[in-house]
C-alpha positions as CSV (number, residue, x, y, z in Angstrom):
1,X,-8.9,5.0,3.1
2,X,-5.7,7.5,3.3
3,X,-2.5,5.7,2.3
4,X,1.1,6.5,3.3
5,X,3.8,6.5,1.8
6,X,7.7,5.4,2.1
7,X,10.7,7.3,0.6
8,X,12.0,5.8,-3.1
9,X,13.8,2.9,-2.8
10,X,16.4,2.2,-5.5
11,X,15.7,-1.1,-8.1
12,X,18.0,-4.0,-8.0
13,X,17.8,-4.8,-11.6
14,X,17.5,-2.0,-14.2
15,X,19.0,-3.8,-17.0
16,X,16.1,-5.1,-19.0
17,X,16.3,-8.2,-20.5
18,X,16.0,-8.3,-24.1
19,X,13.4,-10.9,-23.9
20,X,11.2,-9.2,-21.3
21,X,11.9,-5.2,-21.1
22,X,9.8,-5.2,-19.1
23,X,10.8,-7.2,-16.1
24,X,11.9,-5.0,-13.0
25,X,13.1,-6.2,-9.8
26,X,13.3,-4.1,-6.5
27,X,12.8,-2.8,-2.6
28,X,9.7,-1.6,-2.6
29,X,10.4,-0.4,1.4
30,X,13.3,-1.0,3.5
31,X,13.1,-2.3,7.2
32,X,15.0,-1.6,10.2
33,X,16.3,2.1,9.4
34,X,14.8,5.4,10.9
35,X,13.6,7.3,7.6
36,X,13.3,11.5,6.9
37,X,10.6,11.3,8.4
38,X,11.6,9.6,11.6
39,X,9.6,6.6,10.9
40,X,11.2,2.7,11.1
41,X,9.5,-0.2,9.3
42,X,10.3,-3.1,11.9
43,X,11.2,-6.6,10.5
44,X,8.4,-8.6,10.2
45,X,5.7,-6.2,9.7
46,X,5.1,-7.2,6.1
47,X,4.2,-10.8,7.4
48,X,0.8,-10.5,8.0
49,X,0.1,-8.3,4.6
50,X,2.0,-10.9,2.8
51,X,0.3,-14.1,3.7
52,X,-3.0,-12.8,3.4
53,X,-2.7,-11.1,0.2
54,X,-2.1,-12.4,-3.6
55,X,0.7,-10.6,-4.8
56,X,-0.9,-10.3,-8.5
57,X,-3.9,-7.9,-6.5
58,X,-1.0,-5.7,-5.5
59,X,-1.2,-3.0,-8.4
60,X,2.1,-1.4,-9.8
61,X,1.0,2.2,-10.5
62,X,3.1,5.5,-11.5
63,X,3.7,7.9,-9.0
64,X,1.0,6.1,-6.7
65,X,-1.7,7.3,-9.2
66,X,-5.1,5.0,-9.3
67,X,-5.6,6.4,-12.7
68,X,-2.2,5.0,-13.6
69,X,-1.5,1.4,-13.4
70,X,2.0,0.4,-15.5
71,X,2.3,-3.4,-14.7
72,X,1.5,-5.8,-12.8
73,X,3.3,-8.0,-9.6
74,X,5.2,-11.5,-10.1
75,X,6.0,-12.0,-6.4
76,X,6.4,-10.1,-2.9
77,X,8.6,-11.4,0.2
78,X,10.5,-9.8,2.7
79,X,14.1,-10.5,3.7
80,X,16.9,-8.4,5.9
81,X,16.3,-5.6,3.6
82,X,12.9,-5.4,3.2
83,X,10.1,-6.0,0.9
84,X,11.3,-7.4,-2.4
85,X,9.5,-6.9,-5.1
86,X,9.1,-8.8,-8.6
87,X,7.2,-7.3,-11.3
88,X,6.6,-6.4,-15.1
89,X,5.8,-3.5,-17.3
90,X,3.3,-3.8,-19.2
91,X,4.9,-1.9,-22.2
92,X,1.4,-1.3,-24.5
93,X,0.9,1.3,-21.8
94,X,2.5,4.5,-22.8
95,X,3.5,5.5,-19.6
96,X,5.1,2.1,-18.8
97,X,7.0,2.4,-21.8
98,X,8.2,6.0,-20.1
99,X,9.0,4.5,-17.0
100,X,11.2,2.2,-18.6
101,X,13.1,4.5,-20.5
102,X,13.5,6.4,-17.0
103,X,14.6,4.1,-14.7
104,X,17.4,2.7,-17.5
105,X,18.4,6.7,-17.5
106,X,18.7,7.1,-13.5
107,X,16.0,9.7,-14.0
108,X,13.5,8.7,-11.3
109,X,14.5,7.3,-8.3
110,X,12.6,3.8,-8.0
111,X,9.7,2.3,-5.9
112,X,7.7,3.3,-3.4
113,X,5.2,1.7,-1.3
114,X,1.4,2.9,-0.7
115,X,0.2,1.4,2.8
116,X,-2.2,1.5,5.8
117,X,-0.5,1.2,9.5
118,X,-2.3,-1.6,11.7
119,X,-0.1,-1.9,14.6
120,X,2.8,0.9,15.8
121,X,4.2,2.5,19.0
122,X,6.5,5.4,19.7
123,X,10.3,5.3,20.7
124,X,11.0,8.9,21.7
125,X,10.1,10.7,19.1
126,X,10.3,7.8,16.7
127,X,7.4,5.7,15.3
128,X,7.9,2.2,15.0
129,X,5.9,0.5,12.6
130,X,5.2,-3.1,13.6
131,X,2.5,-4.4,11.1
132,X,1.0,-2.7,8.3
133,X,-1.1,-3.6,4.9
134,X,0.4,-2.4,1.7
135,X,-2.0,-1.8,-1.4
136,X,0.3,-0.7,-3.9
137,X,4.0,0.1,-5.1
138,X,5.0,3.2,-7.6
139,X,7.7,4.0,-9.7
140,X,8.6,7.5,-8.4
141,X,10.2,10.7,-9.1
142,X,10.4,11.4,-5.3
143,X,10.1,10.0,-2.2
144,X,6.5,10.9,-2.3
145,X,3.7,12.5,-4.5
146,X,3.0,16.4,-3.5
147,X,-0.1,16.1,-4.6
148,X,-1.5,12.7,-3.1
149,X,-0.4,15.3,0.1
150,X,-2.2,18.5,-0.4
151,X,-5.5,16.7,-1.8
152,X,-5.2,14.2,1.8
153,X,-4.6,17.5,3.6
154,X,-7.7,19.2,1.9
155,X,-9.8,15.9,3.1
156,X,-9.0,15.4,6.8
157,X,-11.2,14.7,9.0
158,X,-9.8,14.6,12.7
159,X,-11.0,14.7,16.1
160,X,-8.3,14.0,18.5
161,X,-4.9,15.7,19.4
162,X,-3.0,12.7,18.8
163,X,-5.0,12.1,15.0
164,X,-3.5,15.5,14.3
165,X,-0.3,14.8,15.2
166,X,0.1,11.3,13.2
167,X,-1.7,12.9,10.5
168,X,0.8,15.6,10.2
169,X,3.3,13.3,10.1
170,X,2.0,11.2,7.4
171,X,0.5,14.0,4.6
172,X,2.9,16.4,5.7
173,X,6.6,14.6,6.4
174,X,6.6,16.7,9.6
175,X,8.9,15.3,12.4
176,X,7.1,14.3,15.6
177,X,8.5,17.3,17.4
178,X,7.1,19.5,14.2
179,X,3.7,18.1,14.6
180,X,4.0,19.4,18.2
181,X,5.0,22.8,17.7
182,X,2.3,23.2,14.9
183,X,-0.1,21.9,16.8
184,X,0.7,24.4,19.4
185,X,0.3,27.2,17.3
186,X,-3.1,25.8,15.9
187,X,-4.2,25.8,19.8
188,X,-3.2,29.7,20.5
189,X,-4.7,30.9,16.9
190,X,-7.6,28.3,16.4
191,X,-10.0,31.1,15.2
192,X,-8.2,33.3,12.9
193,X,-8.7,30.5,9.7
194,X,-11.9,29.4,9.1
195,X,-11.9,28.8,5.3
196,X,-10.1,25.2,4.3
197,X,-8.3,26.7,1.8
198,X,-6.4,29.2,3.5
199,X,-5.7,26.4,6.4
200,X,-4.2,23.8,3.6
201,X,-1.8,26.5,2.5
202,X,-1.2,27.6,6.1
203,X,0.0,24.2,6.2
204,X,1.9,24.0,3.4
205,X,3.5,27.1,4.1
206,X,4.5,26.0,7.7
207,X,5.9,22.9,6.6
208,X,8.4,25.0,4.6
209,X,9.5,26.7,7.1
210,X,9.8,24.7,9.4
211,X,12.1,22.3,7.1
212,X,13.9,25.5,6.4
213,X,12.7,25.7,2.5
């Protein structure tokens, strides 16, 4: 199962209680607002997810590391904003304890969901995401984790024109019209890389430039 990811979303609360320091409430996603990544979460979409998931199975990791669960989920809904979330870290974990003293500091920038798309369309060159299934939220540096990107890039397995493109989007933030050009390339140089690694870093190395990094 490959996951996606959204952008950081900033917490409502980061003033701990004294009685529970760990208690953090927050946006784990937004709705209705074209991302980076030209991506828009519709209203709604978290409907089906919700109701058919207990919000205590939905783990709190950091930086949307398995290896790294910090806490554990109070409650999920969705309103005009998006999905709220209500949670707890569970501070005899080190790194929870770290993530605390981070978000109080306005050193990382908040939560981020990790979810699978089950119903979406294009507007232009925008995807609009009607329904989806989200497995987990993570407190976050960034808006997503470089490396959950180049170790999904190293693993693809695609067989359409249209996988490519989505997948593009999705491991590598490429804009729908990126994913085309790139794509284009692939199609007039398909035999000049054969070995994966030099095709992950090719890339890398083209998403760089063509975000102008």
């Amino acid at each position: 199962m490959r996951l996606q990811y959204t952008k950081a979303m900033a917490l409502v609360d980061k003033d701990f209680s004294e009685e529970k320091e760990g208690l953090f409430k927050g946006y784990a996603a937004s709705t209705g607002n074209i991302d980076r990544g030209n991506d828009i979460i519709l209203k709604g979409a978290f409907t089906d997810s919700l109701a058919k998931t207990d919000p205590s199975k939905i783990r709190v990791l950091w930086q949307h590391s398995w290896d790294n669960p910090i806490g554990k989920t109070l409650s999920m809904s969705e309103d005009d904003n998006g999905l709220l979330v209500e949670g707890e870290l569970l501070l005899d974990i080190e790194r929870a304890r770290d993530a605390r003293t981070l978000i109080k500091n306005n050193a990382i920038d908040g939560l981020s969901i990790g979810f699978t798309i089950d119903d979406f369309s294009y507007d232009n060159n925008t995807r609009v995401i009607k329904k989806l299934t989200v497995h987990e939220y993570s407190f976050v540096t960034f808006a997503m984790n470089t490396n959950a990107i180049v170790n999904d890039i190293k693993s693809a397995k695609l067989t359409t024109l249209r996988d490519c493109e989505n997948y593009l989007r999705d491991a590598c933030m490429m804009s729908r019209s990126e994913a085309k050009t790139f794509l284009s390339i692939v199609k007039k140089s398909r035999d000049v890389m054969d070995n994966e690694d030099e095709i992950t870093a090719s890339l890398v190395k083209l998403q760089q430039t063509l975000r102008g990094k």
